[in-house]
C-alpha positions in Angstrom: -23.8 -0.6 13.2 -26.9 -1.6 14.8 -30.4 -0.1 15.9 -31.9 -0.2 19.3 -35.6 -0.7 19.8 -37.2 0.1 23.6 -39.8 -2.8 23.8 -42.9 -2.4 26.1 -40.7 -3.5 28.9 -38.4 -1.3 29.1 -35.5 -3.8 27.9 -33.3 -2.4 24.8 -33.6 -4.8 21.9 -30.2 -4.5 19.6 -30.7 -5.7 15.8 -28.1 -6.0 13.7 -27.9 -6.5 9.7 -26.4 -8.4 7.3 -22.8 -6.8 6.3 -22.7 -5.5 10.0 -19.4 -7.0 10.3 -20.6 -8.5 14.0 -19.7 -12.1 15.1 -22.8 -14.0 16.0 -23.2 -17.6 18.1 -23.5 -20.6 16.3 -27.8 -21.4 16.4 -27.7 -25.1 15.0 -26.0 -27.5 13.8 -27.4 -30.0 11.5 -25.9 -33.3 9.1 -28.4 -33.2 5.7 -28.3 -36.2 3.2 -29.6 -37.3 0.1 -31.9 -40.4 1.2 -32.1 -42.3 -2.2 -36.1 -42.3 -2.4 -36.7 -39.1 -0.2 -34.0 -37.2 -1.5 -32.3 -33.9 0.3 -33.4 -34.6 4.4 -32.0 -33.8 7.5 -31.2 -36.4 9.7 -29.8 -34.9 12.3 -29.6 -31.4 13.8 -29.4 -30.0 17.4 -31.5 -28.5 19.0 -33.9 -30.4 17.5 -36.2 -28.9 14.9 -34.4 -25.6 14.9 -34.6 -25.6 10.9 -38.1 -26.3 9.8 -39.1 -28.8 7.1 -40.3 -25.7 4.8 -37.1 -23.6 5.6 -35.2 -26.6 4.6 -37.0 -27.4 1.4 -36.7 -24.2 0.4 -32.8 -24.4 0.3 -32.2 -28.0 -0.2 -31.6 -27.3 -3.5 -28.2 -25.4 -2.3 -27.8 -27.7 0.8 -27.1 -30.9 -1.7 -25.9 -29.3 -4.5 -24.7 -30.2 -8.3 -21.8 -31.9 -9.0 -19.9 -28.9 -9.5 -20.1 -27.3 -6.1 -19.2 -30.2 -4.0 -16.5 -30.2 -1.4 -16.9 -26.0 -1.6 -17.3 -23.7 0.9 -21.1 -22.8 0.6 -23.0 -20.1 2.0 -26.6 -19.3 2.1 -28.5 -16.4 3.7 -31.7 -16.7 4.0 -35.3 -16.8 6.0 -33.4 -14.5 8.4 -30.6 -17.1 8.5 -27.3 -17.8 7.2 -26.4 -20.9 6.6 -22.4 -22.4 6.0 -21.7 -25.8 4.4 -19.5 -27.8 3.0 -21.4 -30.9 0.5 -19.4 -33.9 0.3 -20.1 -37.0 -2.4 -18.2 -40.0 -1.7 -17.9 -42.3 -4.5 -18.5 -45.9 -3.8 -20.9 -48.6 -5.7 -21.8 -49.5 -2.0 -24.6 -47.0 -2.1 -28.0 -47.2 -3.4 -27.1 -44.6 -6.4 -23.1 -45.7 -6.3 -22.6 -42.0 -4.5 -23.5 -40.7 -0.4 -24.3 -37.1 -0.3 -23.9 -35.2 2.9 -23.7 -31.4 4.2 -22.9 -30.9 7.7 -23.8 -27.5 8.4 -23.3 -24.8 10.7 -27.0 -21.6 11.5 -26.4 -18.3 12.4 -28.4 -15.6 12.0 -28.6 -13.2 8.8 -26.2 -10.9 10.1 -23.6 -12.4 11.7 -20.2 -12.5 10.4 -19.2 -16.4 9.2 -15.8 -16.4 7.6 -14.1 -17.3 10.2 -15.9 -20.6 10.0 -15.3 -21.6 6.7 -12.1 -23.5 7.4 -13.7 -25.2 10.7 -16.8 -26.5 9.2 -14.2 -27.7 6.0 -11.9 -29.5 8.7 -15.3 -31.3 10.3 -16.9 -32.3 7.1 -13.6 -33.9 5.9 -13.8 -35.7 9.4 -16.8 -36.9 9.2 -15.8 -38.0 5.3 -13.0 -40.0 7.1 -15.3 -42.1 9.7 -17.9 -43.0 6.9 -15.1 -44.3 5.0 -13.8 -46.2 7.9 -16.8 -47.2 9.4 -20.1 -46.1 7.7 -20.8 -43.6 10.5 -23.4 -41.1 8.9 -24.7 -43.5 6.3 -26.0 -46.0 8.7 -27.8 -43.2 11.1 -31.3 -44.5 10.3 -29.8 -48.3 11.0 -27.7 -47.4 14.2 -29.0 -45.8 17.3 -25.9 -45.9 19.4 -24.0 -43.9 15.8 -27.2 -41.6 15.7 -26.5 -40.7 19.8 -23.1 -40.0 19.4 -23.6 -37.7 16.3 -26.2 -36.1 18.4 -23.6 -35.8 21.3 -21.0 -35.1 19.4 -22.7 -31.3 17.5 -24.1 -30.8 20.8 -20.4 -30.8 22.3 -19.4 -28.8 19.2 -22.0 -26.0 19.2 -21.6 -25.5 23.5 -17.8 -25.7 23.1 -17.5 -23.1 19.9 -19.7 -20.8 21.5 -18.5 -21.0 24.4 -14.5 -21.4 24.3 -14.1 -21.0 20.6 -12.1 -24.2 20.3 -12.9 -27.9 20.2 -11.5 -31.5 20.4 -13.7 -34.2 19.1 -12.3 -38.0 19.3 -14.1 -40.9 18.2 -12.4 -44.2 18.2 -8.9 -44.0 16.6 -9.9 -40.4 15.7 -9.4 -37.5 16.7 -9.8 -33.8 15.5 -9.4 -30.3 16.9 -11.5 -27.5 16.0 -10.8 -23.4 16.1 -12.3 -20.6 15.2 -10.3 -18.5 14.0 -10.0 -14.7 14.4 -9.8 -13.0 10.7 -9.0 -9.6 10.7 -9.7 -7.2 7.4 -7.3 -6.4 5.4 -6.0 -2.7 6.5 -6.0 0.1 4.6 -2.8 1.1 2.5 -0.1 2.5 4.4 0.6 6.4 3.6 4.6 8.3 3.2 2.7 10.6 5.7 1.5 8.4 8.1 3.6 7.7 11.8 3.5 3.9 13.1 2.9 3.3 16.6 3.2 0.0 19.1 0.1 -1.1 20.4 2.3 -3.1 22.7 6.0 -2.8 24.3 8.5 -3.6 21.5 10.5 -5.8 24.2 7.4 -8.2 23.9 8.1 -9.7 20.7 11.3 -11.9 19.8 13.4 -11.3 17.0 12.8 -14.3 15.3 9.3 -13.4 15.0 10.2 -11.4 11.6 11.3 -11.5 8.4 14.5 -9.3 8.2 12.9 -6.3 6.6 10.9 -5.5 9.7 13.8 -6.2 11.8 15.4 -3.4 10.1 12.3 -1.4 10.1 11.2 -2.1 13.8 14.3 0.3 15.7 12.4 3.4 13.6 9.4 3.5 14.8 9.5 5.4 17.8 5.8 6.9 17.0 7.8 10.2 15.9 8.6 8.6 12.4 6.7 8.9 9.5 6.8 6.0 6.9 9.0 8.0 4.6 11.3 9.2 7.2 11.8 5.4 8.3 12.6 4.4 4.9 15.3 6.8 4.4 16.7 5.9 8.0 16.4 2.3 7.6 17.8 2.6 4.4 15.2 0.0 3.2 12.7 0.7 -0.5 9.8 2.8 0.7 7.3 0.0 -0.5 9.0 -2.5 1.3 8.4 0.0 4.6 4.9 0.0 3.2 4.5 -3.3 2.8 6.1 -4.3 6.1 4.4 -1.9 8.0 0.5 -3.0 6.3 1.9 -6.4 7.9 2.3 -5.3 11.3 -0.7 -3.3 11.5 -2.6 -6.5 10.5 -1.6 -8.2 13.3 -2.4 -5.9 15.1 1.1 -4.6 16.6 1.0 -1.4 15.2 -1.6 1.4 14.5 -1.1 4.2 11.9 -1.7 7.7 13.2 -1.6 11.1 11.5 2.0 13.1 12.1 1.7 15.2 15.3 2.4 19.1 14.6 1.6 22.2 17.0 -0.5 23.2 14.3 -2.6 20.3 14.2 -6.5 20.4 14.7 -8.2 17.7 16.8 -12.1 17.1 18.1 -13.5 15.3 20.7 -15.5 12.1 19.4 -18.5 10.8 21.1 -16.5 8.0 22.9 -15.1 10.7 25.2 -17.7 10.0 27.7 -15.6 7.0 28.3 -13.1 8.4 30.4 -15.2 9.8 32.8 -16.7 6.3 33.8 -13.6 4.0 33.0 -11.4 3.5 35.6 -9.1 1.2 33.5 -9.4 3.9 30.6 -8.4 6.5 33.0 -5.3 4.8 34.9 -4.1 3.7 31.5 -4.6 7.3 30.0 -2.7 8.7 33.2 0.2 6.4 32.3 -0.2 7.4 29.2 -0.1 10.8 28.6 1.9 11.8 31.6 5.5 13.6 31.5 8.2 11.6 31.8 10.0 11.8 35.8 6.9 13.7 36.9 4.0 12.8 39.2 0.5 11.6 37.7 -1.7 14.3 36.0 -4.9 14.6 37.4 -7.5 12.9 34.9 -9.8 16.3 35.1 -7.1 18.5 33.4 -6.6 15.3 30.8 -10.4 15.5 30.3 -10.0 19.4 30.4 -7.5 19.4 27.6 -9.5 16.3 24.9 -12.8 18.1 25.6 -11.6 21.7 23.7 -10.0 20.3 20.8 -12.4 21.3 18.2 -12.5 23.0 15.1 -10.1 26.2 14.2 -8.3 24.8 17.7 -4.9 24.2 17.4 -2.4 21.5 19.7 -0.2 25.1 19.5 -3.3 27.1 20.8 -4.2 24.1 23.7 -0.7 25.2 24.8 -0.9 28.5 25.3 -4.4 28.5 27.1 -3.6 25.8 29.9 -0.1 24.8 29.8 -0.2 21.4 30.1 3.7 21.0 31.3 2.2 22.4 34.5 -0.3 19.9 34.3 2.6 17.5 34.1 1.0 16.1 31.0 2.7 15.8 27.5 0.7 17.2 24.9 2.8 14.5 22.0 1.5 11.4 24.5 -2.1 13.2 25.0 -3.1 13.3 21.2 -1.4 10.1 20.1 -3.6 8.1 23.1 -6.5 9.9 22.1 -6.4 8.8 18.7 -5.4 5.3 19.8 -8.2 4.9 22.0 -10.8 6.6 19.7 -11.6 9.6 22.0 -10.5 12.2 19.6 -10.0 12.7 15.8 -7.7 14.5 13.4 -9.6 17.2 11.4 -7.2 17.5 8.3 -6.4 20.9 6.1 -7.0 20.3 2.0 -6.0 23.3 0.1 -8.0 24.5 -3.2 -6.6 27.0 -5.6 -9.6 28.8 -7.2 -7.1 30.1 -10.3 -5.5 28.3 -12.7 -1.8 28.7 -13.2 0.2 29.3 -9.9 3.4 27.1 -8.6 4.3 24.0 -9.2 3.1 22.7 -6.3 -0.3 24.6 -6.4 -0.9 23.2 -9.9 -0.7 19.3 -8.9 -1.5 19.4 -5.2 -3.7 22.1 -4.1 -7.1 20.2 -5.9 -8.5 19.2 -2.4 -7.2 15.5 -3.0 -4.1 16.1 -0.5 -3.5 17.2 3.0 -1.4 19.3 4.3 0.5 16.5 5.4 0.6 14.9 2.2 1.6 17.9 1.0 4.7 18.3 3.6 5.7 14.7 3.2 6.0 14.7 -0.7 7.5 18.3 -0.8 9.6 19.0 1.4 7.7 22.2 2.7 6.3 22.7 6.6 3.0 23.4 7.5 3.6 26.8 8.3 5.4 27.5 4.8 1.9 26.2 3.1 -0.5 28.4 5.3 0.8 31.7 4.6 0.9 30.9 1.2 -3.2 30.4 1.6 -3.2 33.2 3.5 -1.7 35.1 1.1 -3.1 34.3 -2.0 -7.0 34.9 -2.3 -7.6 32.3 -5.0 -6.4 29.4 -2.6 -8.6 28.4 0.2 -8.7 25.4 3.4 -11.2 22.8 3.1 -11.5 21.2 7.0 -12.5 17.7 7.1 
C-alpha cells in the first residue's frame, strides 16, 4: 500500500498514492467566493497561504462551478492535492449580480481517502448558507473584521478539532452545529454457502433490539462451526436472507467470514507472523484464544511452533500427528480460526481440474478450477475425503493449490 524511501538521514519516509485507501489529516481549510469584479478568490483559508494563487487559479474553474453542479459534492485532485467542496449560490437581488457564490472547502493530500467527509463539509456549507442568510456573515468578510476573525477562528477550531478528535461543535450566536467524521467502511465481499461466520466480539454484548428479526433468528447459529448453508437450514430462514443478513453483520464489523475448518485443511504462515513474537497483547489474547477449554495456558512457543509449519502439502490432520497439540493444551479448531482472524496465517484452497471430457456429473460442472473443494462439499453433499481419492484415482483430474 505504500513505499518507503531511506532519506540521507536515516529517517524512513512513507508515501502513499492515490486509491491507497489510507485516511489522511485535513491540510487546509479555505472559504472561496465569486468577488463580482475579481471573480473566483479566496478570502479566507487557514493556515494562511497554504493554497497558492496559481494552484487556485488553476482549479477555480471547478471551485465556483456552473449552475449545474452547485450544492454537489465536488472533488478535485490535483497539484498533489485533493480538494472536497461543496459550491453554494444563494439567490437574492441584494447582491451585485442578484446571486453570492461560495465553496468552503476542505485540502488533503492526493492520496488520502475523503469520503468520509463528504457529508461533513455538506453539513458546514449549509451552515454557513444559514448565517449569511441571517446575518450576511461571509458576504461582508472584506467589510467586517470582527466576522473575518471569527471565520478565521472558527476553520482553525474545525481543522485542530477534526484532526485531532474527529468531532466538532461550532456555535455562533443562536447557532449551533456539530460536526463528525464518519467512519465508512467498504462494502464486503458477497457472503459464500461455504463460508463459517464468526463473532469478532462476545454475542452477550449486543442487545436484542439491536436487529431486525431475521438476524435474531440467525444469530443462535453461528457458533463459528456453522457454515451459511448449514445455518439456513437450522434457522429455517431463505438462504439469501442468511446471505443477506450475515453481509450486514460483517459490515459492521460483528462478524468475520472464515473458510470451514477440516483436518484436511492446508494453512501457511503470512508475513504478519512476526507479530506474535513481539506483541504481548497479541500473545495473551492468542493464549486465551487458542487454549483448551478447563486446561492451563499453552505456552506461546508451542503456539508459534504449531502457525510457523503450516505450509504447503501440510495438513491441520498432519500438524496433529507430529506434535499433539492436546498435550500442548492447545485446540487446533481455536488455533486456525485466530490465526486467520488475526491475519497470521492463510487458507491455501484445493481446485480440482479434469483434463478429459466426459466423467460424472459432478466432474463435468465443478471440476473446471472455478470451485474449491469446499464449494464443492457444500453444494454436493460429498466430504473432502470422498473428492480426493477420486483425484487420486483418476489420472485426468488434478489439484490446483492456491
Amino acid at each position: 500500500m505504500s513505499n518507503e524511501n531511506t532519506s540521507n538521514n536515516n529517517e524512513t519516509v512513507v508515501s502513499y498514492f492515490e486509491g491507497c485507501d489510507k485516511d489522511g489529516p485535513i491540510k487546509c481549510i479555505f472559504l472561496a467566493e465569486f468577488h463580482p469584479t475579481a471573480g473566483p478568490k479566496i478570502t479566507c483559508q487557514v493556515p494562511d497561504d497554504y493554497i497558492s494563487k496559481d494552484t487556485f487559479e488553476a482549479v477555480s474553474v471547478y471551485i465556483i462551478p456552473k449552475a449545474q453542479l452547485q450544492r454537489s459534492t465536488l472533488t478535485i485532485t490535483a497539484f498533489n492535492l485533493k480538494i472536497l467542496g461543496y459550491p453554494v449560490k444563494i439567490d437574492n437581488k441584494k447582491y451585485a449580480r442578484n446571486a453570492f457564490y461560495f465553496n468552503l472547502c476542505f485540502v488533503f493530500d492526493a492520496w488520502a481517502r475523503t469520503v468520509q467527509y463528504e457529508t461533513l463539509v455538506k453539513k458546514f456549507s449549509e451552515y454557513l448558507m444559514a448565517m449569511e442568510v441571517e446575518t450576511a456573515f461571509l458576504s461582508q468578510q472584506e467589510q467586517n473584521n470582527n466576522d473575518r476573525l471569527r471565520l478565521v477562528n472558527m476553520l482553525k477550531q474545525i481543522l485542530r478539532d477534526l484532526n485531532v478528535h474527529k468531532t466538532c461543535t461550532i456555535s455562533e450566536g443562536t447557532m449551533t452545529t456539530h460536526l463528525k467524521v464518519l467512519k465508512i467502511n467498504r462494502d464486503p465481499l458477497p457472503t459464500l454457502d461455504h463460508q463459517v461466520p464468526v463473532f469478532l466480539e462476545p454475542l452477550d454484548m449486543f442487545q436484542s433490539e439491536q436487529w431486525d428479526l431475521t438476524t435474531q433468528q440467525v444469530l443462535p447459529y453461528i457458533n463459528g462451526k456453522n457454515h451459511v448453508a448449514k445455518i439456513a437450514v437450522e434457522a429455517n430462514v431463505e438462504n439469501n436472507l442468511v446471505k443477506a443478513c450475515l453481509q450486514n453483520l460483517v459490515y459492521y464489523g460483528v462478524v468475520k467470514m472464515v473458510p470451514i475448518f477440516q483436518y484436511s485443511n492446508v494453512y501457511a504462515a503470512t508475513s504478519k507472523l512476526h507479530r506474535l513474537t513481539t506483541n504481548k497483547h497479541l500473545q495473551d489474547e492468542c493464549l486465551q484464544s487458542v487454549a483448551k477449554e478447563g486446561r492451563q495456558m499453552p505456552n506461546i512457543r508451542d503456539v508459534f511452533r504449531l502457525y510457523s509449519n503450516m505450509a504447503h502439502g501440510t495438513t491441520v490432520k498432519d500438524l496433529c500427528v507430529r506434535f499433539n497439540p492436546i498435550a500442548m493444551k492447545i485446540d487446533e479448531r481455536r488455533l486456525v480460526q485466530f490465526g486467520i482472524l488475526e491475519g497470521l496465517i492463510h487458507r491455501i484452497h484445493k481446485y480440482p481440474v479434469t483434463l478429459a471430457e466426459g466423467g460424472s456429473s459432478v466432474a463435468q460442472h465443478y471440476y473446471n478450477g472455478l470451485y474449491s473443494l469446499d464449494e464443492i462439499c457444500c453444494s454436493t453433499g460429498l466430504n473432502a475425503q470422498q473428492i480426493e481419492d477420486q483425484v487420486e484415482k483418476d489420472p485426468s483430474i488434478t489439484l490446483l493449490w492456491k
